[in-house]
C-alpha positions in Angstrom: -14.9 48.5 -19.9 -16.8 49.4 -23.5 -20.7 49.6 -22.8 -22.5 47.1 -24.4 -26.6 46.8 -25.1 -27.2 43.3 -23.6 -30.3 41.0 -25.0 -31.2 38.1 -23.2 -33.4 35.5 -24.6 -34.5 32.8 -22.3 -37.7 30.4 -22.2 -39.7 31.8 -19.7 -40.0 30.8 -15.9 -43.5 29.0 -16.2 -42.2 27.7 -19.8 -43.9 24.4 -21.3 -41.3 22.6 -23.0 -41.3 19.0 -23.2 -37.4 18.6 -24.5 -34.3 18.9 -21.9 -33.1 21.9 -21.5 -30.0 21.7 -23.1 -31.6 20.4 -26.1 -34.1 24.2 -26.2 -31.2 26.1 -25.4 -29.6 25.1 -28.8 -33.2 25.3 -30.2 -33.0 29.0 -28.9 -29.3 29.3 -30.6 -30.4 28.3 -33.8 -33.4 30.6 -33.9 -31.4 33.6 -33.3 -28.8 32.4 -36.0 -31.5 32.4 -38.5 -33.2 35.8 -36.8 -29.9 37.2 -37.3 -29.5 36.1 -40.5 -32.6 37.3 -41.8 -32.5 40.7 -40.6 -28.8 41.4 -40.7 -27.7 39.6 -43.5 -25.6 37.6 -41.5 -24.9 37.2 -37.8 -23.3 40.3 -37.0 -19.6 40.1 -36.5 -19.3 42.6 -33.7 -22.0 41.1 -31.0 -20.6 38.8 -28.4 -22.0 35.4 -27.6 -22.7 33.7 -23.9 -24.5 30.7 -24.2 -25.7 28.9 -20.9 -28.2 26.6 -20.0 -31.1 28.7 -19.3 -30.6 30.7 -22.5 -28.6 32.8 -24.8 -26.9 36.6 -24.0 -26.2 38.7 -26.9 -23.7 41.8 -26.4 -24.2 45.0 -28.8 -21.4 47.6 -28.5 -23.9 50.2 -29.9 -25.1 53.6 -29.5 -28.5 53.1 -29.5 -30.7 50.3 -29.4 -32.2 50.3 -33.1 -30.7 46.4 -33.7 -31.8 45.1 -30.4 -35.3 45.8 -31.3 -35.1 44.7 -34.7 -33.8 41.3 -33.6 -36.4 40.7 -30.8 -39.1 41.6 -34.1 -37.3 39.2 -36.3 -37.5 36.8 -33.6 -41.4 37.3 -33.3 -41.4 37.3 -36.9 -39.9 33.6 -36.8 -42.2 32.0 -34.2 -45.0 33.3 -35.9 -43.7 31.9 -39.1 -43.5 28.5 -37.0 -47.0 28.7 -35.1 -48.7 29.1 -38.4 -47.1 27.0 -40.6 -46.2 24.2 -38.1 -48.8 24.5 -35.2 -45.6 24.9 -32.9 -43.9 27.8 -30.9 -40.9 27.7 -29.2 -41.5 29.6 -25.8 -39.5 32.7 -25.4 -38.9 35.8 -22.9 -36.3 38.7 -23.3 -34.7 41.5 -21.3 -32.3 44.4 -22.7 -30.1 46.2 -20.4 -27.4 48.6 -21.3 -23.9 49.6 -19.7 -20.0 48.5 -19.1 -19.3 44.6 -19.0 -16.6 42.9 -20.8 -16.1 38.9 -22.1 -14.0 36.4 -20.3 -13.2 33.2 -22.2 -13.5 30.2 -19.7 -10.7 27.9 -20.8 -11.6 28.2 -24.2 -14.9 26.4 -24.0 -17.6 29.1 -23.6 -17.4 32.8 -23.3 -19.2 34.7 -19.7 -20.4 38.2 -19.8 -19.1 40.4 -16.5 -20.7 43.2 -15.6 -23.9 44.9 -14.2 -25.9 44.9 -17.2 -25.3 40.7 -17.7 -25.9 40.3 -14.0 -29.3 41.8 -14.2 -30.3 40.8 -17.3 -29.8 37.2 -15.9 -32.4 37.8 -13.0 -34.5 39.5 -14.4 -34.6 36.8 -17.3 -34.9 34.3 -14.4 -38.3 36.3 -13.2 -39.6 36.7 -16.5 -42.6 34.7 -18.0 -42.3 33.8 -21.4 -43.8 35.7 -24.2 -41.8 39.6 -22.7 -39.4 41.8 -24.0 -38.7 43.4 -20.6 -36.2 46.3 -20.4 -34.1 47.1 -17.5 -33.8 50.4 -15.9 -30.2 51.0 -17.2 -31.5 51.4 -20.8 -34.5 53.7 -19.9 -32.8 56.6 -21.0 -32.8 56.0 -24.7 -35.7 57.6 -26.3 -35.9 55.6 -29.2 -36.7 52.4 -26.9 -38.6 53.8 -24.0 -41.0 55.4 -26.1 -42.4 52.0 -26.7 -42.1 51.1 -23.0 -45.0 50.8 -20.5 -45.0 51.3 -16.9 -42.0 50.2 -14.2 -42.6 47.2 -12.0 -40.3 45.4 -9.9 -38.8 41.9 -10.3 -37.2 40.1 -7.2 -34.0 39.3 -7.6 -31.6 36.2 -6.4 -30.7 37.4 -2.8 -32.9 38.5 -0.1 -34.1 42.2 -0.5 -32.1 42.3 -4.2 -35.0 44.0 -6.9 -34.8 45.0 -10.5 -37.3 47.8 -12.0 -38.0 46.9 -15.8 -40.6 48.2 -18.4 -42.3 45.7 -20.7 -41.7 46.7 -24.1 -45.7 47.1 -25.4 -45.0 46.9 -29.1 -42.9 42.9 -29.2 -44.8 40.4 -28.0 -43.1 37.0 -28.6 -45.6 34.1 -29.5 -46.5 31.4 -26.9 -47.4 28.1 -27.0 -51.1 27.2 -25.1 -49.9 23.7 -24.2 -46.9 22.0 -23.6 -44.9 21.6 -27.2 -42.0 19.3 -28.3 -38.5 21.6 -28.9 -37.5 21.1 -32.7 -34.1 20.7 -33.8 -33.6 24.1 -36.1 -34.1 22.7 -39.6 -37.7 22.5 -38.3 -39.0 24.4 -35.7 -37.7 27.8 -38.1 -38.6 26.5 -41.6 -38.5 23.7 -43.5 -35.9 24.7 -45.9 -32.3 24.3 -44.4 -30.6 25.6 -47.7 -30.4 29.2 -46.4 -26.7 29.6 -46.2 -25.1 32.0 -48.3 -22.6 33.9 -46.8 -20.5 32.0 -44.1 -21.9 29.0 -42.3 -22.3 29.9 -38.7 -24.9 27.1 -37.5 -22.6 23.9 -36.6 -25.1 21.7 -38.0 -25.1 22.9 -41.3 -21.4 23.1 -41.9 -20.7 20.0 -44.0 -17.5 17.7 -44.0 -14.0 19.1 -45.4 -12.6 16.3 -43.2 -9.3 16.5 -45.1 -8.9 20.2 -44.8 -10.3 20.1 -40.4 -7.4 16.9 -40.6 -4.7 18.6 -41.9 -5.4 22.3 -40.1 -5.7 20.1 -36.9 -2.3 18.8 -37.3 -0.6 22.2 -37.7 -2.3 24.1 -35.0 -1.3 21.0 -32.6 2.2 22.2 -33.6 1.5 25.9 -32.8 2.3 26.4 -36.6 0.5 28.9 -39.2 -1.8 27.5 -42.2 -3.0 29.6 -45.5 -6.1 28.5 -46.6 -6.4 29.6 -50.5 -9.2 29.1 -53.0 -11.6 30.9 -55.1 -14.4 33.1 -54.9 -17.6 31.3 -52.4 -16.0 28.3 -52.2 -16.4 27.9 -48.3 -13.2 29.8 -47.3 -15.3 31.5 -44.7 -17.5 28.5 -43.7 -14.5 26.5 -42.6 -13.0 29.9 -40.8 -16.1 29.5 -38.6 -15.7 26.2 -38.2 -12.3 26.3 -37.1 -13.6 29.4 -34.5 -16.1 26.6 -32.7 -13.7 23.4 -33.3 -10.0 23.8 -32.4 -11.3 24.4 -28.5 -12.5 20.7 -29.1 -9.2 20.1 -30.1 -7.2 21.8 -27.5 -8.6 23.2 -24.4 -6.0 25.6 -24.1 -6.8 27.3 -27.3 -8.5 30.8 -27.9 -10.2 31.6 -31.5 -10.6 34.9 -32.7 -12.1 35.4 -36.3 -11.7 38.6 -37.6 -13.4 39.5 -41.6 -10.7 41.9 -43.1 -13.3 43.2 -45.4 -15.0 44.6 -41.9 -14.8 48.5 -41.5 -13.1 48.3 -37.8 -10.6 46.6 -39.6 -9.3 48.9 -42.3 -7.1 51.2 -39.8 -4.5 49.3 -37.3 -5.8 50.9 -34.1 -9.1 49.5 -34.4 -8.1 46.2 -35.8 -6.0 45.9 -32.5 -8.8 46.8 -30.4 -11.2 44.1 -32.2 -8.1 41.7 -32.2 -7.3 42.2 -28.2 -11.7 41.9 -27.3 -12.1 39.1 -29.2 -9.3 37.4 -27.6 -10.8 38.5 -24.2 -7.7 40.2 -22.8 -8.0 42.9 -19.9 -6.0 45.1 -21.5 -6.9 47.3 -24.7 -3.8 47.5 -26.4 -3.1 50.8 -28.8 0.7 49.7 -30.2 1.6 46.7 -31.6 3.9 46.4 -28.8 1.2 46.4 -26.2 -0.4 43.8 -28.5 2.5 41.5 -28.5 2.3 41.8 -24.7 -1.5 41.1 -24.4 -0.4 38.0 -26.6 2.5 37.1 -24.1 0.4 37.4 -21.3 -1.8 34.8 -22.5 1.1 32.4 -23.8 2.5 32.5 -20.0 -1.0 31.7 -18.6 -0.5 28.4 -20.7 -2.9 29.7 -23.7 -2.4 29.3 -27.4 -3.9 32.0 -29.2 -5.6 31.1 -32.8 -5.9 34.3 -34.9 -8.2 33.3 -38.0 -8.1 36.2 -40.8 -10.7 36.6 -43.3 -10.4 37.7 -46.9 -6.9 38.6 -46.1 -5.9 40.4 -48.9 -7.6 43.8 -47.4 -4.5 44.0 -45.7 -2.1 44.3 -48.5 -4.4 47.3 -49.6 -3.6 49.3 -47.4 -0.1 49.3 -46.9 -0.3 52.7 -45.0 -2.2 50.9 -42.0 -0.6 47.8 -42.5 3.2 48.3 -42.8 6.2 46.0 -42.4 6.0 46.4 -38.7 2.2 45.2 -38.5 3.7 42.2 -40.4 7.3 42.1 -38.0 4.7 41.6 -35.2 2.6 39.0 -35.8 5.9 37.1 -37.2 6.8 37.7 -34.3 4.2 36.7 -31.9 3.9 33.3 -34.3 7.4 32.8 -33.0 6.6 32.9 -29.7 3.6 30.4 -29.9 0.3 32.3 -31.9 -0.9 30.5 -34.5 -2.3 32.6 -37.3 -4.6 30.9 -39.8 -5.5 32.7 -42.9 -8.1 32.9 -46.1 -7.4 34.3 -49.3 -7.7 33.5 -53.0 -4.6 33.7 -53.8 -1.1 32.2 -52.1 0.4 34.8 -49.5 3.5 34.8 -52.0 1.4 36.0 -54.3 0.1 39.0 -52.3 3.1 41.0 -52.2 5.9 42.2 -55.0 9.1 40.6 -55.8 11.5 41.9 -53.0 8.7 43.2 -50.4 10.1 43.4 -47.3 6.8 41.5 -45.6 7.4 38.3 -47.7 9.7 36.4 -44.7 6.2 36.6 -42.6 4.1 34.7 -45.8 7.5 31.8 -45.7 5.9 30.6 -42.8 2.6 29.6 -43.5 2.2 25.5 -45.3 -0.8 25.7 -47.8 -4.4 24.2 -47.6 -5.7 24.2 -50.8 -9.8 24.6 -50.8 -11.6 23.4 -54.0 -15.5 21.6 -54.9 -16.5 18.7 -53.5 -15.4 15.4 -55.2 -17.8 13.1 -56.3 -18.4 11.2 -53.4 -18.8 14.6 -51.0 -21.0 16.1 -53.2 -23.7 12.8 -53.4 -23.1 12.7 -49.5 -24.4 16.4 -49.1 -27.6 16.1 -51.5 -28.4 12.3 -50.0 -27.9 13.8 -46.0 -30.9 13.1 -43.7 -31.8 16.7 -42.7 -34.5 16.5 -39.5 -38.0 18.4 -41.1 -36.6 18.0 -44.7 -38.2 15.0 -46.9 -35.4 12.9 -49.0 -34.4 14.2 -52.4 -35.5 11.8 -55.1 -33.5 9.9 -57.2 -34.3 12.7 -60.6 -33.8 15.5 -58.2 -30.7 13.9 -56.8 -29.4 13.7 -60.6 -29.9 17.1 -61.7 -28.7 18.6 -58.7 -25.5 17.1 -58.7 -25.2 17.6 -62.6 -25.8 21.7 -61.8 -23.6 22.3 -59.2 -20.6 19.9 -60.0 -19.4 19.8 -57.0 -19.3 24.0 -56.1 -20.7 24.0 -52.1 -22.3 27.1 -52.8 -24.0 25.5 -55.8 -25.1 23.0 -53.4 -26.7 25.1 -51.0 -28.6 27.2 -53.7 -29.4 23.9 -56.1 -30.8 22.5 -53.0 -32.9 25.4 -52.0 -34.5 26.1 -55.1 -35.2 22.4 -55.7 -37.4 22.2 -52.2 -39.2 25.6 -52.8 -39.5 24.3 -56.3 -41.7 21.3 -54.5 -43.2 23.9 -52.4 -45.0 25.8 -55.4 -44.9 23.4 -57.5 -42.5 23.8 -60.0 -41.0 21.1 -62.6 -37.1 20.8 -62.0 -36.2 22.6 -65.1 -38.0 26.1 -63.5 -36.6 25.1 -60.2 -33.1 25.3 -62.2 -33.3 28.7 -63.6 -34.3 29.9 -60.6 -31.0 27.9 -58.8 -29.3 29.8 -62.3 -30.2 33.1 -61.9 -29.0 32.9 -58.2 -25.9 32.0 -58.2 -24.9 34.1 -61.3 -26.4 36.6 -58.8 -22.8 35.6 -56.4 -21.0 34.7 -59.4 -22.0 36.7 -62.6 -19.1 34.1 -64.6 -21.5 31.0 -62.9 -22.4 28.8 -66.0 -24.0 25.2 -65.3 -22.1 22.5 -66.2 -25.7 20.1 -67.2 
């Protein structure tokens, strides 16, 4: 099994929280969406997620524990952002531990961690009031963390005579509320302005509609079939890629999503790209040949799966043709054949990808087209006029120009949005708001001109 630095956030065991618990366990989700997205860029592709009841489980496969601490400070960052500008605090505890564990997909609904490190970073997390960053003994021995570690105490564990010895971190202290404090959807217990998105859309709630596009993917993946979803630059190809990772379980309980971004580093040689492939898809084995691939994929097809293998920006591929040759292609063919559906995102049509007479083009035959474009008319006024929890109505002018900026792009949208409420924030007359809105999105897309 690889060795993974496990973070566990939880709410504390003496917590104050008013909501049900479900309800601050997606509060929890959402804050270390936008923790992650603040300090990452994005939520990191490589860390596993376990999501349970009593909290959220985070899985680094790294070397060292230099992210781990910079998430738990961008979480303290985020609370204290709240407390002050709010008067709120969502209650929080944490525990790192470090060693081998693997993901197991539980009939495609959630994902469990096995393993020592998960096991103990559950009780301990259980024992834990809120406002620690506790560190279990198993991650002691990097440098870079324990230097910032006080002394070891002992935490009782589940069973009779069971004990943990941890170290509270003396550097992250998470911010806790003095009295007991409603749980706020995300849109407002993280900030007021939901119009953060700019790479893909990872937070459920703030993926918006392409019902046509979910309708039509839905009807090919009930088929087992493959789909090629093509449009242009930032126009939500990786928002609806996510989407599909968190929906077709929904769909069919028998289904497994894995996402993979092609423009990703441990996806530039084949070996590593089957390693990523194989973990995301949770199989036991850790296949180093296509051909132990397509048996991994077998495997699961006989247990009565039906592997989903979403590719990102999938023209990386077809660069590098000396990874990526006509038996990478044969394979997956293949394994399609057998029942894997393979759903892809590109700006250009798979026939397009490859040379007159390639010998890859049978495996792009197979794959109908979903066509991704701007919002129509209607979508568009549905996203700017959507009650967003936390985030006052857009008036009627705002409304207007916003729609007359963006035309429809979803990125547009997002940034029009944004710079319209901070606009209100400081102040600003819709015109400044507008250059502002401008000058970001030529920022994504230096050929951006507003269509006004």
């Amino acid at each position: 099994m690889m060795h993974y630095f496990i973070v566990a956030f939880g709410h504390g065991k003496d917590a104050l929280l008013t909501a049900p618990l479900q309800q601050a366990t997606a509060a929890l989700r959402s804050l270390l969406d936008a923790a992650c997205s603040a300090t990452f860029g994005r939520f990191p592709d490589d860390v596993l997620t376990s999501v349970a009841p009593g909290g959220v489980m985070l899985a680094f496969p790294d070397g060292n524990p230099a992210r781990e601490e910079q998430l738990c400070e961008a979480v303290v960052s985020q609370l204290a952002h709240a407390q002050a500008t709010q008067a709120t605090v969502l209650p929080i505890c944490a525990v790192i531990t470090h060693g081998p564990m693997r993901s197991v997909d539980v009939l495609g609904y959630h994902t469990n961690f096995e393993g020592r490190p998960a096991i103990a970073a559950a009780r301990i997390l259980a024992e834990l009031s809120s406002g620690w960053l506790a560190v279990g003994k198993s991650a002691w021995q990097f440098t870079a963390l324990a230097q910032h570690l006080g002394e070891d105490q002992r935490l009782p564990g589940k069973h009779e005579g069971e004990a943990f010895s941890v170290r509270l971190h003396q550097r992250v202290r998470f911010p806790t509320p003095t009295s007991a404090l409603p749980v706020l959807s995300s849109s407002t217990s993280i900030a007021h302005n939901s119009f953060v998105w700019r790479a893909g859309i990872r937070n459920a709630a703030d993926f918006f509609n392409r019902e046509r596009e979910q309708r039509t993917l839905r009807v090919y993946l009930h088929g087992r079939q493959h789909c090629q979803i093509v449009g242009p630059r930032r126009m939500g190809k990786t928002s609806l890629l996510l989407h599909l990772e968190r929906i077709v379980p929904t769909w069919k309980p028998a289904a497994v999503v894995t996402y993979l971004d092609l423009q990703d580093a441990r996806c530039f040689t084949l070996r590593v790209w089957l390693a990523q492939a194989s973990q995301r898809f949770g199989t036991s084995a850790s296949p180093t040949t296509l051909a132990e691939f397509a048996e991994c994929i077998e495997d699961m097809l006989r247990a009565g799966r039906h592997p989903v293998l979403c590719l990102d920006e999938f023209e990386e591929l077809t660069l590098r043709r000396e990874e990526f040759t006509r038996d990478f292609f044969v394979t997956l063919r293949s394994c399609g054949q057998r029942g894997m559906s393979i759903v892809t995102a590109a700006q250009q049509r798979l026939s397009n990808l490859t040379e007159s007479g390639d010998p890859t083009s049978p495996f792009y035959n197979t794959f109908p087209l979903v066509p991704l474009g701007p919002f129509d008319d209607t979508e568009a006024h549905d996203f700017v006029a959507l009650a967003r929890e936390g985030v006052a109505p857009f008036t009627p002018a705002e409304r207007q120009v916003i729609l007359a900026f963006a035309n429809g792009h979803p990125l547009a949208l997002q940034v029009t949005c944004f710079h319209v409420l901070q606009g209100r924030e400081e102040g600003l007359n819709l015109s400044d708001a507008l250059r502002r809105a401008e000058d970001d999105m030529q920022a994504h897309l230096p050929t951006w001109q507003a269509k006004l």
